[in-house]
N, C-alpha and C positions, 0 to 999 in steps of 0.2 A: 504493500500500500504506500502509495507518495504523500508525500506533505499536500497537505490541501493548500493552492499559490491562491491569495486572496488582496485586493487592492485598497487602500483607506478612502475613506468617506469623511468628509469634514462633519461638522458637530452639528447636531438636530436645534433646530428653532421652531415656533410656530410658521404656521404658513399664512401667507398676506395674500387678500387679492382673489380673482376670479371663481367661477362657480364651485361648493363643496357640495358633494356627497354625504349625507355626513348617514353613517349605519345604525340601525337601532338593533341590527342584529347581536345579542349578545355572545363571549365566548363559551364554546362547550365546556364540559366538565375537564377536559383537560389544559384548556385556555387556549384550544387552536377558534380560530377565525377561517373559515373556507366559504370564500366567495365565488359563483360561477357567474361572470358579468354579462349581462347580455339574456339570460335565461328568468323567463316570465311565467314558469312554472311553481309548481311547490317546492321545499328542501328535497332533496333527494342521498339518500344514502347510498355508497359507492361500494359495492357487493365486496374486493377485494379490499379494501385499507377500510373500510366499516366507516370511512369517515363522511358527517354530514357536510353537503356542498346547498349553502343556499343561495336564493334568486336573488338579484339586485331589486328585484322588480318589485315595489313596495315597500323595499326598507329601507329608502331612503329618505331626507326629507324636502328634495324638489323632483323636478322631469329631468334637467340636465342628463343629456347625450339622447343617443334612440337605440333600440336592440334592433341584431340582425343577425342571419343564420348565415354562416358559409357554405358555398355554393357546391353544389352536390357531388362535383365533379373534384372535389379536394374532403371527400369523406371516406375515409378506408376501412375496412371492417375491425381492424384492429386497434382502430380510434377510439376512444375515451369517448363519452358522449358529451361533458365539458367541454368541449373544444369545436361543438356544432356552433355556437355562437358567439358572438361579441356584442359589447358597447360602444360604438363610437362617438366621438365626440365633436361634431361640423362647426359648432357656435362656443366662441369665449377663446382666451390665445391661456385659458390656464384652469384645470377643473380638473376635483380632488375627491380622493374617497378619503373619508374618517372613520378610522376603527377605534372604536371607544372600551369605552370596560376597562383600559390595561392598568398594571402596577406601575407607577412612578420607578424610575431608578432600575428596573429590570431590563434583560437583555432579550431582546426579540430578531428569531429573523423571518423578516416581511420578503416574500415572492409573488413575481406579480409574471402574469403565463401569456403569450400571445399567440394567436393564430391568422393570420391575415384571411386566407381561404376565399378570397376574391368577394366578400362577402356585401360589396358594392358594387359588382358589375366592373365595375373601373378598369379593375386588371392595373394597380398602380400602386407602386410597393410604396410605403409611407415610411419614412424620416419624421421623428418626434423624440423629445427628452421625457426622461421621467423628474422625477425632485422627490426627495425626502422630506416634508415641509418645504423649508422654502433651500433646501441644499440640492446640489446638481447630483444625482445618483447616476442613470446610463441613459446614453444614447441607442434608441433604438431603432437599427437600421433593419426593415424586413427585406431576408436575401432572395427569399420567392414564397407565390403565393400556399404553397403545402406546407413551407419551414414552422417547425413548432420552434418557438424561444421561452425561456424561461430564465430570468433575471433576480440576483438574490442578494440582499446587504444583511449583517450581523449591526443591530443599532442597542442602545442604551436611550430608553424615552425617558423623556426628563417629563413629564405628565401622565395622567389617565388616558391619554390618546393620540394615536399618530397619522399625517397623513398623508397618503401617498398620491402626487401629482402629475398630471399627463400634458405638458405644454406643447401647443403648436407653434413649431418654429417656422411653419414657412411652406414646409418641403412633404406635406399628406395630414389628411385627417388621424390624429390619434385616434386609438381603440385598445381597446383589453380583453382580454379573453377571460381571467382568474385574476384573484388575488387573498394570498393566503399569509397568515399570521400563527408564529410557535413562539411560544414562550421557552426560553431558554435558563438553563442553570449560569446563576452571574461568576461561577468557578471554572466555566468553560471561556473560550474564545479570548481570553485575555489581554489580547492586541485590543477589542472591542471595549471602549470606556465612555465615557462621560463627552468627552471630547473630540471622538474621534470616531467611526465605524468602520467595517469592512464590507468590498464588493466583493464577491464571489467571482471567479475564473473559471474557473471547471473543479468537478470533484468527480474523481474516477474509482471504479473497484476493478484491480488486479485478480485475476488469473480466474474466473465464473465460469461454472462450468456450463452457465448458459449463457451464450454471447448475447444474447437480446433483455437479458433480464435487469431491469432497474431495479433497485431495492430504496426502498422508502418505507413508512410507516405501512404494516406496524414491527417490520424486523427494524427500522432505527425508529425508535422513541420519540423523537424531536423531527422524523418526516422529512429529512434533508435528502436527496436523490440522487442518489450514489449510481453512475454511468457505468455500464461494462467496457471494460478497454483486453480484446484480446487481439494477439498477434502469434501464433503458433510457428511463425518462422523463424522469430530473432529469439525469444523465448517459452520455458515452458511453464505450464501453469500447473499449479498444488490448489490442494483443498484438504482437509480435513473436517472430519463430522466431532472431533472433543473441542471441548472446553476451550478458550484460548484467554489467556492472561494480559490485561493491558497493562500496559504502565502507569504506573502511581509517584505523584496526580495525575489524573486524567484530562487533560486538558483540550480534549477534542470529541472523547467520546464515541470514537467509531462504533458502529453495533456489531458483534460479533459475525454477523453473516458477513462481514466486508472482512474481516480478520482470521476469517479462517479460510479464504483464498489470498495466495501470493502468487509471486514467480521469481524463477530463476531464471540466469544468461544460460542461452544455447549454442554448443560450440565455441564459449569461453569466450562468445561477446559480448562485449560492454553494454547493459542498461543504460541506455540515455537519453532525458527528458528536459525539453525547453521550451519556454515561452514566449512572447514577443511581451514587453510591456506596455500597459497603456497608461493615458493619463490621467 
C-alpha cells in the first residue's frame, strides 16, 4: 500500500454571497451526510454499502438550480443508479449546499461526485471551481461526457456547518451529481488542522484480487474509496485472508481489506510511483 499523496487546502471561513442550499437533511446515526443531487424521488437505501442516499428535492430551502437525468446513451448497466442525475446550476456566478448538524472543531471529509452524461443535450464538457466556503478547493475540468469524477478534501469546520460551492467561471454550466459528508476521528489525518486542509490525489489499493473492485464503506468505516491498481507484469500481487496488524498510532486508518493485499517487484524490478504536482 502507498502513502496516500494529498495537497493542502487553505483555512475554512464562512461563505459570502450568491445562492445557498442550505439542507435540513439531518446526519444519520453514524454522522455521514449522503446526498444524490438532482434526484426528486424518496431516500433511497443503496443495497450494497446499506447507506441512505437522499433527494435534494425538498430539502432544501429555495429552487436554486433545476434536476436533470443523463442521457440514456451514457447509462451502463453497471452504473450506480446515483449517477442517473444531476443538479445544475444556469443562474447566479456562485450557489452553495449547506450541510448542517456538524460538531465544531471536528475533522470531516466532504466529497462531492460528478457525472456530466450529456445531461443537456449540449454535448459540452463544462469548466467550473468548486470552494470550501469561501476557499478555492478544485477545479473541475469534465474530460468526457461518461467520465465519473469524484473530488475529496480532509477539512476541520470551525462551526455547526459547512458549505460546499459550485462557481461559474465563465467556461459551462456547473452541476453535481453527489455530495457526501464523514465525520472523521480528529487523531487521524494530522496534516488536517484548524488552518489548513487537505485535497485528495488518488488513493489506490495494491495487489486485489479483483481488478475492478472499489472498497468503501462498509469494509472502510469512514467510506473513503480505495481504487484497485493492478499491473501483473512489473509486479506481483499477495493477499492474505488473517488478521493484519497496523501501526501504532494509527494515523490513517487503512481498513484491513486494503492491508491484507500488497505487492512485490517482478524480476527484481524497481516499484516506482510519481506524481505531477498541482497547485
Amino acid at each position: 500500500m502507498s502513502a496516500t499523496p494529498w495537497l493542502l487546502l487553505l483555512c475554512l471561513a464562512g461563505a459570502a454571497g450568491g445562492g445557498v442550499l442550505q439542507a435540513r437533511a439531518q446526519p444519520d446515526s453514524k454522522g455521514f451526510i449522503t446526498i444524490d443531487c438532482g434526484f426528486e424521488g424518496e431516500t433511497v437505501v443503496d443495497n450494497f454499502t446499506t447507506l441512505a442516499f437522499v433527494p435534494d428535492n425538498g430539502e432544501f430551502t429555495d429552487d436554486a438550480g433545476t434536476c436533470h437525468n443523463i442521457s440514456a446513451e451514457n447509462i451502463t448497466p453497471s452504473m450506480g443508479a446515483t449517477w442517473y442525475n444531476v443538479r445544475s446550476f444556469p443562474a447566479g456566478a456562485r450557489n452553495c449546499y449547506t450541510l448542517r448538524s456538524l460538531v465544531p472543531g471536528l475533522k470531516y471529509l466532504v466529497r462531492a461526485r460528478f457525472k456530466y452524461g450529456n445531461y443537456d443535450g449540449l454535448n459540452r464538457l463544462p469548466i467550473f471551481d468548486l470552494h470550501i466556503g469561501v476557499n478555492y478547493w478544485h477545479t473541475v475540468n469534465i474530460s468526457s461526457p461518461e467520465a465519473a469524477k469524484n473530488v475529496e478534501a480532509i477539512v476541520v469546520v470551525p462551526d455547526d456547518f459547512v458549505q460546499v460551492c459550485l462557481i461559474n467561471t465563465g467556461a459551462g454550466t456547473p452541476f453535481i451529481s453527489g455530495l457526501d459528508l464523514r465525520p472523521l476521528k480528529n487523531t487521524i489525518y494530522p496534516q488536517a488542522t484548524k488552518a489548513q486542509g487537505l485535497v485528495l490525489l488518488a488513493r489506490f489499493n495494491f495487489g486485489p484480487t479483483d481488478k475492478y473492485d472499489v472498497i468503501r464503506y462498509p469494509h472502510d468505516p469512514h467510506d473513503r474509496f480505495w481504487f484497485p491498481w493492478v499491473n501483473s507484469v512489473l509486479w506481483r500481487e499477495m493477499s492474505t485472508t488473517r488478521k493484519v496488524h497496523n501501526m501504532n498510532p494509527d494515523l490513517f486508518e487503512a481498513p484491513p481489506a486494503v492491508l491484507r493485499t500488497a505487492i512485490s517487484p517482478r524480476n527484481d524490478i524497481q516499484i516506482q510511483f510519481s506524481w505531477e504536482p498541482q497547485p
